[in-house]
C-alpha positions in Angstrom: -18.4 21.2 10.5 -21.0 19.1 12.5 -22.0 21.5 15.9 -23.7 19.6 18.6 -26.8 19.6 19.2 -29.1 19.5 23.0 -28.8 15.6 22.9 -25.1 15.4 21.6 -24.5 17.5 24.3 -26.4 15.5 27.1 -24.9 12.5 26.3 -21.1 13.7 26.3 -21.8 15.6 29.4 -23.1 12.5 31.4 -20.1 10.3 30.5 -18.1 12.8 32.2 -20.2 12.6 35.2 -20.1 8.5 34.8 -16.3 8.4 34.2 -15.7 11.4 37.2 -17.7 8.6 39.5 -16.4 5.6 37.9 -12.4 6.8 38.5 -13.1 8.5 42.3 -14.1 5.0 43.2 -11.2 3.2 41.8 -8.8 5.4 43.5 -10.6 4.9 46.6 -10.2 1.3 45.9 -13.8 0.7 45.4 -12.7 -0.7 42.2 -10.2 -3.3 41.2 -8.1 -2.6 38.3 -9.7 -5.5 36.0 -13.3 -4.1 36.3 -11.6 -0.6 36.2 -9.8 -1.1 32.8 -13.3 -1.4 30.3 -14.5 1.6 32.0 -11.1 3.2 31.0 -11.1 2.3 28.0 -14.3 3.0 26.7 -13.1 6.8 27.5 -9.7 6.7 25.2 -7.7 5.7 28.4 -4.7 3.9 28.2 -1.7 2.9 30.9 1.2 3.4 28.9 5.0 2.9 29.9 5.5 5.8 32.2 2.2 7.3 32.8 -1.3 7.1 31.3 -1.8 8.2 28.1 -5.2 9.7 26.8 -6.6 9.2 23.2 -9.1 12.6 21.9 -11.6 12.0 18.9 -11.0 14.3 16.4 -13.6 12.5 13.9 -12.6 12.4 10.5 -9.9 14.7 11.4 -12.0 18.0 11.2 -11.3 19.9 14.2 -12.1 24.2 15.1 -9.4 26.7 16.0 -11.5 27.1 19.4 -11.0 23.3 19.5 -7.0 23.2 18.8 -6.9 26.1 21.2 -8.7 23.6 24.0 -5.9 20.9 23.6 -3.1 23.7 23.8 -4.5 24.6 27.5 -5.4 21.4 28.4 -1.8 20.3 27.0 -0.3 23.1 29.5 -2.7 22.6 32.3 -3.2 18.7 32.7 0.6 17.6 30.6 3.7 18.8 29.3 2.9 21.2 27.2 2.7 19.3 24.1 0.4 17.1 22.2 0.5 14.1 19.8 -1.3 13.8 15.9 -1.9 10.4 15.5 -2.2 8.4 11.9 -6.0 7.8 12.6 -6.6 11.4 12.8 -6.9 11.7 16.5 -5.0 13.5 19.3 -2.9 12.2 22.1 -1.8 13.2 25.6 0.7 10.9 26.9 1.2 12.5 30.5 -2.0 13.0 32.2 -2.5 11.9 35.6 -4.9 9.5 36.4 -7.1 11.9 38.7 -7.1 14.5 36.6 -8.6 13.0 33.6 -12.1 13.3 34.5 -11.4 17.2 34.7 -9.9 16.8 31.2 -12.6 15.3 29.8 -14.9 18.0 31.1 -12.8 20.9 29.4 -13.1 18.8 26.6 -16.7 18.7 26.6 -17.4 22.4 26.7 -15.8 22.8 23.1 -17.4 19.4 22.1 -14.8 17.2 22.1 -15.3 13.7 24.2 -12.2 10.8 24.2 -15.5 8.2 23.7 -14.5 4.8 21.5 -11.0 5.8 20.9 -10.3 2.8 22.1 -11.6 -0.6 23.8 -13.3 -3.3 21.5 -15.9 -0.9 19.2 -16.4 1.3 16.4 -13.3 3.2 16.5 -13.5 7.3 14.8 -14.3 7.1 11.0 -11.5 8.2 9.0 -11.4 10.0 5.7 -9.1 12.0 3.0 -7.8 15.0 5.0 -8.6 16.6 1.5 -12.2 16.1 2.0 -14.4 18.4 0.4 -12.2 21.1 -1.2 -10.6 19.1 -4.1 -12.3 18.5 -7.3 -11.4 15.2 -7.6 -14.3 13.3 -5.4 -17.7 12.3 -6.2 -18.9 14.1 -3.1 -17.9 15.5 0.2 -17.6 12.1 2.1 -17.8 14.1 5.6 -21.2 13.8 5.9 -21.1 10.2 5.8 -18.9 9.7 8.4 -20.7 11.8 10.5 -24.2 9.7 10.3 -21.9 6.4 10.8 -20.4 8.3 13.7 -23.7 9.1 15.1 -25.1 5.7 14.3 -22.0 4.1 15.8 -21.5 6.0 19.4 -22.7 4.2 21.9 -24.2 1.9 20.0 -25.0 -1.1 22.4 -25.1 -4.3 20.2 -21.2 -2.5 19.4 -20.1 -2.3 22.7 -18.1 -5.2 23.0 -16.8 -6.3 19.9 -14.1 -9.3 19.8 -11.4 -6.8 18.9 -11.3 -3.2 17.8 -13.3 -1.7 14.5 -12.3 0.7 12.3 -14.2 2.3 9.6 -12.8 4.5 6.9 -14.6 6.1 3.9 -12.9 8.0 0.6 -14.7 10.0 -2.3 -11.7 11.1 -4.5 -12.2 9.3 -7.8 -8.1 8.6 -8.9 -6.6 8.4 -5.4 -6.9 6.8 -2.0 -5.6 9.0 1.1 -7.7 6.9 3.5 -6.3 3.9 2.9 -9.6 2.2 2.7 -8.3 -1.3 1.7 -6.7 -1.4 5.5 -9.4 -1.4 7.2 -12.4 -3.8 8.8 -15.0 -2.2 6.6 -13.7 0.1 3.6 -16.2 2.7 1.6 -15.6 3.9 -1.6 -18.0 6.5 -3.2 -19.5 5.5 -6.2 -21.6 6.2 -9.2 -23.9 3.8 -11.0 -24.6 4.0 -14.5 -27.9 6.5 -13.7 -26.0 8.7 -11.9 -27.1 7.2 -8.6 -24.1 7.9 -5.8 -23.5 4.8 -3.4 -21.0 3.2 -1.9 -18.2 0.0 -3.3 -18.3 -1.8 -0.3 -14.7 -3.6 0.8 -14.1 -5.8 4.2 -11.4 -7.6 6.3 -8.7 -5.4 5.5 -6.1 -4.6 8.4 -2.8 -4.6 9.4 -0.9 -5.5 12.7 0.1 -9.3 12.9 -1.4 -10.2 9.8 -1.6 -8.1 7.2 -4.2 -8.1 4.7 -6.0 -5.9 1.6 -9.7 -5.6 2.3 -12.1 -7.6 -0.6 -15.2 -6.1 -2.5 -18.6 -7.7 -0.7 -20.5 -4.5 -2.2 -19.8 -3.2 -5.8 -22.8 -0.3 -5.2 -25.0 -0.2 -2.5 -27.5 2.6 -2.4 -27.2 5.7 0.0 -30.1 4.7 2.3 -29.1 1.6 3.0 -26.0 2.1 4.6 -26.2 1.5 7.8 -28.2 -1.2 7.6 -26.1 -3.0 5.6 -23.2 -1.6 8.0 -25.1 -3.4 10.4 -25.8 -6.6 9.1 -21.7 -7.2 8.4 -21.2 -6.2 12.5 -23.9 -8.5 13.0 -22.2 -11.4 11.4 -18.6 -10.5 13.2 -20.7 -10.3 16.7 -22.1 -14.1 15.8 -19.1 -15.4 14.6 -15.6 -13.6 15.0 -13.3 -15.4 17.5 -12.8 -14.2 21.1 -11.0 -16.9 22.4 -7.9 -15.4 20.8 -7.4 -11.9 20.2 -4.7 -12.0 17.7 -7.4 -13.9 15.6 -9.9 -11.8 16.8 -10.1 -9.0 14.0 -12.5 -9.4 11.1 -10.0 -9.8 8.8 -9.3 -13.1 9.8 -13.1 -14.4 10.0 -13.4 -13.0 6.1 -10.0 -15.3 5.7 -11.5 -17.9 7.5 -15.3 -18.7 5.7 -14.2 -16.9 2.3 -15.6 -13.7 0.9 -18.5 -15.4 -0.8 -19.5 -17.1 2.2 -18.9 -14.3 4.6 -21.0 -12.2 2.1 -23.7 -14.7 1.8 -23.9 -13.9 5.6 -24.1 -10.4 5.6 -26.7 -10.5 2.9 -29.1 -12.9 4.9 -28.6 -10.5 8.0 -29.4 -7.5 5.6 -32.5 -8.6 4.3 -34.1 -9.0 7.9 -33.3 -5.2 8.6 -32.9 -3.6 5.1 -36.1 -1.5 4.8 -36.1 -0.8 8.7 -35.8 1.8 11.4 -32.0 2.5 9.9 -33.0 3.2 6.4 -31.7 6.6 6.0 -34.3 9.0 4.7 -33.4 12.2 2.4 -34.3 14.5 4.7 -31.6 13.1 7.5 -29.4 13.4 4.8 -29.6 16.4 3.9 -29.6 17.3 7.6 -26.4 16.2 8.0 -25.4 17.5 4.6 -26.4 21.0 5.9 -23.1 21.3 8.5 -20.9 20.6 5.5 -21.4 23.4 3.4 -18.9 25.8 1.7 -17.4 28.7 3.3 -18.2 31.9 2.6 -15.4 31.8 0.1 -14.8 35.1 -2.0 -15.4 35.3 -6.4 -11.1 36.1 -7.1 -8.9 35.3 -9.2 -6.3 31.9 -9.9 -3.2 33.8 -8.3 -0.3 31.3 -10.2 1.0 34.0 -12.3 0.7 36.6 -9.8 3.0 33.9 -7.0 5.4 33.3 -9.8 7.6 36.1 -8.8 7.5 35.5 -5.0 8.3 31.7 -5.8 11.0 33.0 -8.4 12.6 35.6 -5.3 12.4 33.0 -2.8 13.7 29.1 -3.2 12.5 28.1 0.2 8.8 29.1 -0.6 8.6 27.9 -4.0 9.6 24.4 -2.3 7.2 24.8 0.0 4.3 25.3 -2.8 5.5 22.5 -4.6 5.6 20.1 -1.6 3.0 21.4 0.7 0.1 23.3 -1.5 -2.7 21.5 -2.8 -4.9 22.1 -5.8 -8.3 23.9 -4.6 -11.8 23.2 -6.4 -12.5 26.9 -5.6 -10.6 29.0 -7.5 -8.2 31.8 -5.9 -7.6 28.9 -3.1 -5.4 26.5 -2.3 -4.9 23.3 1.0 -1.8 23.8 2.8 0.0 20.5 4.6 2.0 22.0 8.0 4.7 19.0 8.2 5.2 17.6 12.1 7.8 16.2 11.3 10.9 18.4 12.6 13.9 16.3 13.5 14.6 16.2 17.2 10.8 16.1 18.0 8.3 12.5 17.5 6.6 12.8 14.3 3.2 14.2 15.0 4.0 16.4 18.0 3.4 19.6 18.6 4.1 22.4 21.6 1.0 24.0 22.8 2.8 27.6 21.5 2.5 26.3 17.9 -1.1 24.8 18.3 -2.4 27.7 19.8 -0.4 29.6 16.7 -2.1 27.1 14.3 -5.5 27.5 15.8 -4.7 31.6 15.4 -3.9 31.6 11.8 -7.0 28.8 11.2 -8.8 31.8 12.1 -6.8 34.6 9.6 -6.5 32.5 6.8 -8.6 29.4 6.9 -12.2 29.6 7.9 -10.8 28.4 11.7 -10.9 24.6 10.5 -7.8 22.7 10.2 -7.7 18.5 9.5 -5.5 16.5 11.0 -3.9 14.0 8.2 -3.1 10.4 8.7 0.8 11.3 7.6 0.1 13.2 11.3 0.6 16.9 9.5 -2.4 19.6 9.8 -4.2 21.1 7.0 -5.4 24.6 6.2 -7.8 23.9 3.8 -8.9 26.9 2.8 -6.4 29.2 2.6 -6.6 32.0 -0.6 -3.5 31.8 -2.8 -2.9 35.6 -2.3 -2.3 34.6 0.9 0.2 31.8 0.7 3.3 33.7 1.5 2.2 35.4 4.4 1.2 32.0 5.5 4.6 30.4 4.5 6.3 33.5 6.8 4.2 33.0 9.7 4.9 29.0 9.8 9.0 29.6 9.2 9.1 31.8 12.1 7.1 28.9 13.9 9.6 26.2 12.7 6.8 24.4 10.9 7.7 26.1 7.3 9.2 22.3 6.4 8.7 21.5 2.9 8.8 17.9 3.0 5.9 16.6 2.7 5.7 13.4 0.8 9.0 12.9 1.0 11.2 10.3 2.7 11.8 12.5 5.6 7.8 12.9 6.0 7.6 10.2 8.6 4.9 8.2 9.9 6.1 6.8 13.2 4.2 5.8 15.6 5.2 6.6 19.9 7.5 3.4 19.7 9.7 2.2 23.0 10.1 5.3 25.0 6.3 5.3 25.6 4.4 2.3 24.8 4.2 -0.5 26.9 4.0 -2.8 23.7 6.8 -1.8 21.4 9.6 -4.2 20.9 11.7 -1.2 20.0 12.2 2.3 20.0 10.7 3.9 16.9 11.3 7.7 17.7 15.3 7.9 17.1 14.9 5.5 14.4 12.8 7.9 12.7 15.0 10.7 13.6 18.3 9.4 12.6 17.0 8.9 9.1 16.2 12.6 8.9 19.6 13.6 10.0 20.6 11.1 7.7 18.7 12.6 4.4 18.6 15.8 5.6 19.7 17.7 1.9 16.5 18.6 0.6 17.4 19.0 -2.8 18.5 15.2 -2.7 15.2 14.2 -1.3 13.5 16.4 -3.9 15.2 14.5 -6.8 14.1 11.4 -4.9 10.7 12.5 -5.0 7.7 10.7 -3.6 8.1 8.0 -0.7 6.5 6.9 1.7 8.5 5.7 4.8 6.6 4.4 7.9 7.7 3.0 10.9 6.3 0.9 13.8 7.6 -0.5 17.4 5.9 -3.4 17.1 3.7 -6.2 15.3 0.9 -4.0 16.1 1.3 -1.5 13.4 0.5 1.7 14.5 3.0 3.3 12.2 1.6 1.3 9.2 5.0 -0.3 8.0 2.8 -2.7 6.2 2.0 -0.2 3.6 5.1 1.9 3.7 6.8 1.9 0.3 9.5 1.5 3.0 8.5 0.3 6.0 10.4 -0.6 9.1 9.6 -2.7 11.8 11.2 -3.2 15.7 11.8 -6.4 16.4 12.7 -8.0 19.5 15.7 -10.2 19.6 16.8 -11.9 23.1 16.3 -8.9 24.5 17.9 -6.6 21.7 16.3 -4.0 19.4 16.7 -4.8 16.2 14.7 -3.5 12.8 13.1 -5.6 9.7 12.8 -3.8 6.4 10.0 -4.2 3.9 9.3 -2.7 0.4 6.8 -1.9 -2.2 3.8 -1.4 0.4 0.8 1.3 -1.0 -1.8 2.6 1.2 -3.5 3.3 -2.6 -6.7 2.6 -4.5 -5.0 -1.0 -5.3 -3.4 -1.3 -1.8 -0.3 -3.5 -1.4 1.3 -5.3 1.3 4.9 -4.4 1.6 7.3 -7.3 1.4 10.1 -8.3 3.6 13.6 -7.7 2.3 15.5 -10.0 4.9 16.9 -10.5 7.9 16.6 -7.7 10.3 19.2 -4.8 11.2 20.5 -3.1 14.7 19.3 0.4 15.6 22.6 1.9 14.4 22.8 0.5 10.9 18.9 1.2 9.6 20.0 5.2 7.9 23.1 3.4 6.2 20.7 0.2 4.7 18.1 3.0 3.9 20.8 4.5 2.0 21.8 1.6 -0.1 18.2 0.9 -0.8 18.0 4.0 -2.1 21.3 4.2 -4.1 19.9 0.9 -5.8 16.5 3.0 -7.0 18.6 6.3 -8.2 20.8 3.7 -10.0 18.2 1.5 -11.7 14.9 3.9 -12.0 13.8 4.9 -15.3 13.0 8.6 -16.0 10.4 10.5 -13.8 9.5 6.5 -12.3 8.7 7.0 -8.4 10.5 5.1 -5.8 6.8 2.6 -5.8 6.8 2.1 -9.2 10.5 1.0 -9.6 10.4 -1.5 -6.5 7.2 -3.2 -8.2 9.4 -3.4 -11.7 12.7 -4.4 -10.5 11.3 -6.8 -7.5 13.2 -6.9 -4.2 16.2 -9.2 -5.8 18.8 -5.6 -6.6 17.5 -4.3 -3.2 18.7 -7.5 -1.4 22.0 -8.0 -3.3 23.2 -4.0 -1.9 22.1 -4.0 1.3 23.4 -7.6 2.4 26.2 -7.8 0.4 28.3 -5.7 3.2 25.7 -5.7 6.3 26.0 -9.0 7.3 
C-alpha cells in the first residue's frame, strides 16, 4: 500500500496544527459557528443529532493492521468503543467530543491517516473494487490510479470549493462493476484499445440522492497520461458553470442534464486542449512510482487447496457456507479473499467494537499480509489469505461473532446511520434493517433465495444507496410520521439501473411482511437458477404490486 512520504507527512501534520488552532478559538468564541463550519468540514467534521460525528479517509478502502488497530484505541479513548464502515469505504466515529478532535486527528496522523475532504464541497476519497488487485478478472490493479487522483486531488485549491460535493470512483474488473462507477460525478473504467494500449472509458453526471441518475460515456479511451488533465478540464467546466444558487441542483449530474452530454463534452474538450500536454501530463516514470507501492506480497509457490478443503467443508455445514458466501476466487493460486460480514442483527450494519477491530487487525497480520479493505457493502476483506488457512480463519471469526455467512444475501444490508443519528434522516433506518434480518433469519431460505441486494436509506440523500438496491427502501416523512417507500430492480452493475418505485409507502411495522410478499412473488414466478435482478427486470413491477397492495392497504 501507498506509505507516506517527508511531504505527505508535513502536510497532514500541519492541518492538525491548523485545525488544533482553528477549534481552540472557536470554543473560546473567537469564532462564530458559520465561519467555524468550512473549517470543520474540510476536516471530516460533522454535527450530527446527538453529538459530532467524525468521517476518517480510508482511500480506496485499503487500510494496515497498525492502522485498524489506531481506530480501535482511538474508538476506546476519544468514543464508545466502536466504530462505523461506511459504503464509501471510509470510517466513522459518531461520539467524539468537539475538543477532543484535534487530539484525534493527531493520533491519526502518526499511523498516516488524516479525516481531510471527507466531507465539505471537494474531491471526496476515490473509491474502487474492494477486490482490487488480487482477482484475475481486471485489466490492472486500479489502486495506483486512485492514488495519483488522490494525490492530485488533496488540497487541490481550484477544488476547494466546489458547488456541491465530488466523488470519484474507478473499476478495472473486465465482467463486473463493484464500484458502482455509473453513480458517480466522474466514473473510470479501465480499458484496452485495439493496440493493447490501457486507458480509461470515461463516464460523468452519475449520482444518486434527490435525483437519481446513471452516469454517460464523454470518454470511450483516453490515454494513461492524460488523465488528470482531462480530470481537470471536466472540474473546470463544473467550477464555470454548475449552479450554486441551489444546492439540490448543485451536483454535476444535473449540469450534464442540463446542457446535454455532447454539449457538456464539447466543453470539457475545449478546456482539455488548453492544458492537455502540460505540467499534469503524467510521465512513465511517476507511474511507475506510484505503481511501485502496489506490488504483490511476498506470496508463497503452493498448491490450489479445493480438494484438500473438501473434507472440512463436507465435516462442517457452517464452514462450507461460509466458503460459498464469503471466499473469493484468488489470481494467485493456493489463495483466496475472505468477506467478514458487519452485519450481525442487533448491531447498525457496518459497526464494529474496538475488541473485534483490534482482532481483525491481529489476524490481518497471521493470515493476510496486515491489509484488510473496507467494502462498499460496509464488510472487511482479507485479501490474501492462503486456502490452507481458511478454516482456521473461519474458527477464529465464529468465536468473534463475525463467522456470518451472508454475504450477498438479503440479510447483507447496506444501511446507512438513519434517525437515531443523523440530523437529516426522515426516518429511522437501523431497526428497519434489523427487523428484516429477524425477519429472514433461516439461512437456508436465504441461500435458495440467492443473490440480493437490499439497501436502505433515512432520507432523499441516499447514503444507503436505495436507488440501486435490487430492493431498496426509503424513509419518508409523513406529517410527522415515519413511513418507508419501496423500489425494485435497481443495479449498482456495469449497465447500472435506477430502481423503480413500487407504490405508495408503508409504516415502520409492516416493511419485513411487504418484503415478504415481494419475495413470495419472485420464488413463485422465477425461472430456474434466475436471480432475484433478473426476474424483477422480466416480469416488471405489475405481479410485485398486485401482492403487496392487495392486503396492505
Amino acid at each position: 500500500m501507498y506509505v507516506y512520504d517527508s511531504y505527505d507527512q508535513q502536510i497532514v501534520d500541519q492541518r492538525v496544527a491548523q485545525f488544533r488552532e482553528q477549534t481552540d478559538r472557536f470554543l473560546k468564541g473567537e469564532l462564530a459557528a458559520e465561519e467555524f463550519l468550512p473549517l470543520r468540514l474540510q476536516n471530516g467534521l460533522y454535527i450530527q443529532r446527538h453529538a459530532p460525528m467524525l468521517r476518517i479517509a480510508v482511500p480506496y478502502g485499503l487500510i494496515s493492521s497498525t492502522q485498524l488497530r489506531r481506530i480501535a484505541y482511538i474508538s476506546r479513548k476519544y468514543d464508545k468503543g466502536y466504530a462505523h464502515f461506511t459504503t464509501r469505504q471510509n470510517i466513522q466515529l459518531n461520539w467524539p467530543a468537539l475538543e477532543d478532535v484535534p487530539d484525534i486527528l493527531a493520533d491519526l496522523a502518526e499511523v498516516q491517516m488524516h479525516a481531510i475532504q471527507t466531507s465539505g464541497n471537494c474531491i471526496r476519497n476515490t473509491t474502487t473494487d474492494q477486490f482490487a488487485g488480487v482477482i484475475a478478472d481486471e485489466i490492472e490493479d486500479p489502486r495506483p490510479w486512485c492514488e495519483i487522483i488522490r494525490q492530485w486531488s488533496t488540497l487541490h485549491p481550484e477544488f476547494a470549493f466546489l458547488p456541491r460535493k465530488f466523488k470519484i470512483a474507478v473499476n478495472a474488473a473486465t465482467s463486473t462493476d463493484r464500484a458502482a462507477i455509473r453513480f458517480h460525478d466522474i466514473g473510470l473504467q479501465l480499458v484496452k484499445n485495439e493496440t493493447g494500449d490501457v486507458g480509461f472509458q470515461v463516464f460523468v453526471g452519475g449520482g444518486l440522492g434527490r435525483t437519481p441518475i446513471v452516469g454517460q460515456e464523454i470518454n470511450a479511451f483516453l490515454p494513461q497520461q492524460h488523465l488528470l488533465s482531462y480530470l481537470e478540464a471536466i472540474l473546470r467546466v463544473y467550477n464555470l458553470k454548475g449552479r450554486r444558487d441551489n444546492k439540490y441542483k448543485a451536483r454535476i449530474k444535473i449540469l450534464v442534464k442540463a446542457l446535454g452530454v455532447e454539449a457538456f463534452s464539447t466543453l470539457v474538450d475545449e478546456q482539455w486542449q488548453l492544458i492537455k500536454d502540460g505540467a499534469e501530463t503524467l510521465t512513465a516514470s511517476e507511474i511507475e512510482r506510484v505503481k511501485s507501492h502496489f506490488v504483490d506480497p511476498a506470496y508463497d509457490q503452493i498448491q490450489d487447496q479445493t480438494e484438500a478443503l473438501a473434507q472440512l467443508r463436507f465435516n462442517h455445514p457452517a464452514f462450507d457456507k461460509w466458503i460459498q458466501r464469503n471466499v473469493e476466487s484468488h489470481k494467485k493460486t493456493g489463495y483466496a479473499a475472505v468477506t467478514v460480514s458487519l452485519k450481525k442483527p442487533g448491531y447498525a450494519p457496518g459497526d464494529a467494537t474496538a475488541e473485534q477491530i483490534d482482532t481483525l487487525a491481529n489476524l490481518a497480520d497471521s493470515y493476510s499480509f496486515g491489509e484488510l479493505r473496507v467494502s462498499h457493502q460496509q464488510n472487511i476483506i482479507l485479501a490474501d489469505v492462503k486456502q490452507s488457512d481458511l478454516f482456521t480463519l473461519w474458527n477464529a471469526l465464529n468465536a468473534l461473532g463475525l463467522a456470518d455467512a451472508t454475504v450477498g444475501t438479503l440479510n447483507d444490508v447496506i444501511c446507512c446511520p438513519g434517525g437515531d443519528y443523523c440530523a437529516l434522516a426522515n426516518a429511522k433506518s437501523i431497526p428497519i434493517a434489523e427487523a428484516i434480518q429477524v425477519k429472514f433469519d433461516d439461512l437456508d431460505y436465504l441461500y435458495d433465495l440467492g443473490d440480493i441486494d437490499l439497501n436502505i436509506s433515512g432520507c432523499m440523500n441516499a447514503c444507503g444507496h436505495h436507488h440501486i438496491g435490487n430492493i431498496g427502501i426509503l424513509g419518508v416523512d409523513k406529517k410527522g410520521e415515519e413511513f418507508y417507500q419501496i423500489s425494485l430492480g435497481g443495479d449498482s452493475g456495469i449497465e447500472g439501473q435506477v430502481g423503480k418505485i413500487l407504490g405508495p409507502s408503508f409504516k415502520a411495522e409492516q416493511v419485513p411482511d411487504v418484503l415478504q410478499k415481494v419475495i413470495d412473488t419472485y420464488v413463485e414466478k422465477r425461472q430456474e437458477n434466475e436471480l432475484f435482478i433478473d426476474a424483477v427486470h422480466r416480469l416488471g413491477l405489475e405481479p410485485f404490486k398486485e401482492r403487496v397492495y392487495a392486503t396492505s392497504h
